[in-house]
Every structure is written in C-alpha cells, then in structure tokens.
C-alpha positions, 0 to 999 in steps of 0.5 A, a space after each residue: 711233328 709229322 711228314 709225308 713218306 713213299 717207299 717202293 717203286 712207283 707201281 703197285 708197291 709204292 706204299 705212302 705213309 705219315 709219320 709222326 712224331 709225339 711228345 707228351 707227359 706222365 703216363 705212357 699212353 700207347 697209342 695205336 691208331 689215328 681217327 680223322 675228323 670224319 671217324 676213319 680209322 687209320 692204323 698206327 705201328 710205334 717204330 721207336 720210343 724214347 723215354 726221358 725221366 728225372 722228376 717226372 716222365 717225358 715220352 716221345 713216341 715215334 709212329 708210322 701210319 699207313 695212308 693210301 694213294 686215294 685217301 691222300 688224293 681226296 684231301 688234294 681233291 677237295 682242299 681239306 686239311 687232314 686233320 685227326 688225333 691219335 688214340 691209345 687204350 681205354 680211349 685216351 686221345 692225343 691233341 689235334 695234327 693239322 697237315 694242310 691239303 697243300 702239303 698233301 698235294 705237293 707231297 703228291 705231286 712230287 711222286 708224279 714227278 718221280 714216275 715220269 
C-alpha cells in the first residue's frame, strides 16, 4: 500500500514524500530505493519493519521515499501514472506500485488548497 505525504509549511520547507508499505515472504530483502519506469532513482529510508515468523518469515517493511514538487507536478502534467518497483542489494527488485496520475493530481491540489 502507499500514500502521498507533505510536512512543513507551504514555503521552501513543505517536503513531499510517498510511503509505502511492502509485504513479502522469505528472505529480508532490504530495499533502498525505488526505480520508476524511465530509470529515475528515488532514494528509499525504511522507517519501520515488522517481522512476522512461525514457519516461515513474513516482512513488512514500511518506507519513506522523498518526492519533489516537479516531479509529482509532471506526472499531473502529462497524466501518466507513477509507476516504479523497489530495489534492495544485488539487484533484488519488488513487484510493480501503480499511483494513478489522478491521485497525484488531487494530492497536489489539496496543497493549493492549504496555501491559500
């Protein structure tokens, strides 16, 4: 699961950033960063993990990924969805996140409306 964040005031310090929330089977995977489709990389800080063990291990790793006004603007711009995978060490990849250019654009929109 995911969601669009803002902390900060509406200035320069307003900070945008997605988190998301990954669950997944086995092996710790230790992701760091997400890769959209066009190969932007977008860095990736884990600010919780819960481990869930009987049999076999279930993770869930929550993370924060930093996202700036003009990238999120552009997706609104050219209605593409923002579609990108999370990667960990020696290239271990995550299934596909899909985040519709419309909730992007009302995320947006609803920090205009804050400012003003």
């Amino acid at each position: 699961s995911y969601s669009l964040r803002a902390s900060g005031k509406e200035t320069t310090s307003l900070r945008t950033h997605l988190s998301v929330q990954v669950t997944y089977h086995g092996h710790w995977q230790g992701y760091f960063e997400a890769v959209d489709g066009r190969g932007r990389v977008f860095e990736a800080a884990r600010t919780d993990q819960k481990v869930h063990c009987e049999l076999f291990c279930e993770y869930e790793d929550f993370l924060e990924i930093p996202l700036d006004r003009p990238s999120l603007d552009q997706y609104v711009r050219l209605g593409e969805a923002f579609i990108f995978r999370l990667r960990g060490p020696q290239g271990v990849m995550s299934g596909s996140f899909r985040i519709p250019s419309s909730y992007i654009r009302d995320f947006t929109n609803s920090l205009k409306d804050e400012s003003t």
